[in-house]
N, C-alpha and C positions, 0 to 999 in steps of 0.2 A: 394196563393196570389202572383200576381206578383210585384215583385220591383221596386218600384218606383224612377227613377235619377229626379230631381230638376233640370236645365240647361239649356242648349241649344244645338242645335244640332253642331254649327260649331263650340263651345268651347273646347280649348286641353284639360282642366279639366275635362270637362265632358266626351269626347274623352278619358280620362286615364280610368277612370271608366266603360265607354262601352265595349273599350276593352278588360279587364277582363271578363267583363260577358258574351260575344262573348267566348273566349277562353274558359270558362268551361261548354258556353252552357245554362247560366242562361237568361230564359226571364228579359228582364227590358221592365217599359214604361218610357218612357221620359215625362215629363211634364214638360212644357217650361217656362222657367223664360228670359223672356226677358230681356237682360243687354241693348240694346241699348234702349229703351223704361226706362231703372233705375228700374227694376220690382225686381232686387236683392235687392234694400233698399228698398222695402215694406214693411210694418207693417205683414204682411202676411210671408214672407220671411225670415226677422228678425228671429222669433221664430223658426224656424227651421235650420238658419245658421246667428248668430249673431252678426257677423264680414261683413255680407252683401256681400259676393259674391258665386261662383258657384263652385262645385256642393252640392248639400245633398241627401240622400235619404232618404227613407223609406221602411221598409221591414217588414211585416207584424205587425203593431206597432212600429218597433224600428225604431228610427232615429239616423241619424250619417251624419258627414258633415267629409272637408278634405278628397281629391282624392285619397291620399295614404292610409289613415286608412281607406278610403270604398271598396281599392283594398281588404288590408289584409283581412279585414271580409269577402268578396264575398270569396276568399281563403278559408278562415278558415270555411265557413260555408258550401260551395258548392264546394266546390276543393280538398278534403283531400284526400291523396293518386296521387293531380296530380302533386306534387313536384313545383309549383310554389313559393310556401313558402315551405322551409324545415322543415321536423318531429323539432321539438324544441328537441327530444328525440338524436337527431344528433347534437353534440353539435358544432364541427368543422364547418361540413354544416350552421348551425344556423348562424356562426358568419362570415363565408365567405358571406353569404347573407348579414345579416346587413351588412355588408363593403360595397357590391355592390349594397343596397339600399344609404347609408349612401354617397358615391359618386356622386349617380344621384339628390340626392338632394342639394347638396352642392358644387360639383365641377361642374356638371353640367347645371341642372334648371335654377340657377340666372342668368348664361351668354348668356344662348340659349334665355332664357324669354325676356331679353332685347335687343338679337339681332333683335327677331320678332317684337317685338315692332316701334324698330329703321327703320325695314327693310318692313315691313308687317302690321304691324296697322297704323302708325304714316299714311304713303302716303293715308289707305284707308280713314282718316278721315281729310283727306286734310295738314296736319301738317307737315312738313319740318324736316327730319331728319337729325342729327348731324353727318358729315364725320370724325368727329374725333373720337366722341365717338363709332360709326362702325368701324373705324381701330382700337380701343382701345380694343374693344371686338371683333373683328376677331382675334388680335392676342392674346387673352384670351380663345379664343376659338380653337384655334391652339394647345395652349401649352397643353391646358386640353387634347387634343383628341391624340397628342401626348403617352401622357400618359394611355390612351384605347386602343392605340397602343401595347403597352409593356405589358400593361396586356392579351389583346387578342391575343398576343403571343403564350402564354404557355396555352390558352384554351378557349374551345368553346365559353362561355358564361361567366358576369360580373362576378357569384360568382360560377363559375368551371364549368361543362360539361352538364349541365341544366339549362334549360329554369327557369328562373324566372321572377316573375312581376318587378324585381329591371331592368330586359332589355325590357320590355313592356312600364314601366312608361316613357320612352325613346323618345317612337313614336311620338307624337305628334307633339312634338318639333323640332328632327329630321327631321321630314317628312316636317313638316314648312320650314325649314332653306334651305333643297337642293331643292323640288317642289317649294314653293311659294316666298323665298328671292335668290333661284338658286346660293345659294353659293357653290361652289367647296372643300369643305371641307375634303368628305369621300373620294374619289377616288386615293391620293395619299397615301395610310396612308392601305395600302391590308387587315389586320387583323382586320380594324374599319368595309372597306368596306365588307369584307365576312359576319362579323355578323348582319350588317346593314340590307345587301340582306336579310339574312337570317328570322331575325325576321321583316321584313318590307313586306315580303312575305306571310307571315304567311294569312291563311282566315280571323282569326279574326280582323287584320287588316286590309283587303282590305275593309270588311264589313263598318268600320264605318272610315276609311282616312277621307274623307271629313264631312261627317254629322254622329252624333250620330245617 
């Protein structure tokens, strides 16, 4: 049975979750939840994601909503042995991951989220965006990357010398910020941009950049 993603094609959310299953090769079908139509607060949609936005799936029976717990499962169900999530039996690895998950959700996400907002939704829905609060989080978003600096110093990747979904979950966002808000971000900063190239190259991301 193929897996089914709840979303839309040009959402980073649902975009997080594609590209995982692009990278282990997992069919998905998309089935479209229209957000600008409000098809996520459906009575329909609800039951399947009850906080009312995107993505969910479904995978032969089971549902699961949240882009990050649907990476780990597509992981843990179709990926074992591809090191995107560490053996939990590798206790070091395990917990250099969580770090390097535990960053992109929290030093990262909230500030990228609101840059594209500011920078990239607000304009397409006609809405005026705030010069202050964009210099407030450009240089929030300096200091963080900064900081991806120093780490991608001392190695290839967020949680050591392997590819994990904690630099996948990344993309989206990313790829927003220098393509569609053309912010100069990565290129002075060598050790962001080498890994940047590096997983922003990647097939399973060219596959779905724009559309799931």
């Amino acid at each position: 049975m193929t897996l089914k993603i709840y979303g839309i094609n040009f959402s980073s959310c649902t975009r997080r979750v594609a590209v995982v299953c692009k990278e282990l090769n997992v069919p998905y079908e998309l089935v479209t939840v229209d957000i600008l139509k409000g098809e996520q607060r459906s009575a329909e949609h609800l039951v399947r994601q009850p906080f009312g936005v995107i993505p969910a799936i479904e995978d032969d029976g089971f549902e699961l909503f949240e882009s990050r717990a649907i990476g780990r499962y597509v992981v843990a169900k179709y990926g074992k042995g591809s090191g995107l999530v560490p053996d939990p039996a590798d206790i070091a690895a395990t917990a250099k991951f969580e770090q390097a998950a535990s960053i992109e959700n929290n030093n990262f996400d909230p500030h990228a989220g609101q840059l594209i907002l500011e920078l990239v939704i607000k304009p397409t829905r006609g809405i005026p965006s705030s010069p202050e609060r964009v210099k407030e989080l450009q240089a929030t978003m300096a200091s963080k990357l900064d900081a991806y600096e120093k780490i991608l110093s001392k190695q290839k990747y967020l949680a050591g010398d392997t590819l994990t979904i904690a630099d996948l979950f990344h993309l989206p966002w990313l790829y927003g910020l220098t393509e569609k808000a053309n912010l100069d971000l990565i290129p002075s900063r060598p050790n962001v941009a080498r890994w940047y190239n590096d997983i922003s190259s990647r097939p399973a991301w060219q596959a779905v950049k724009d559309f799931a």
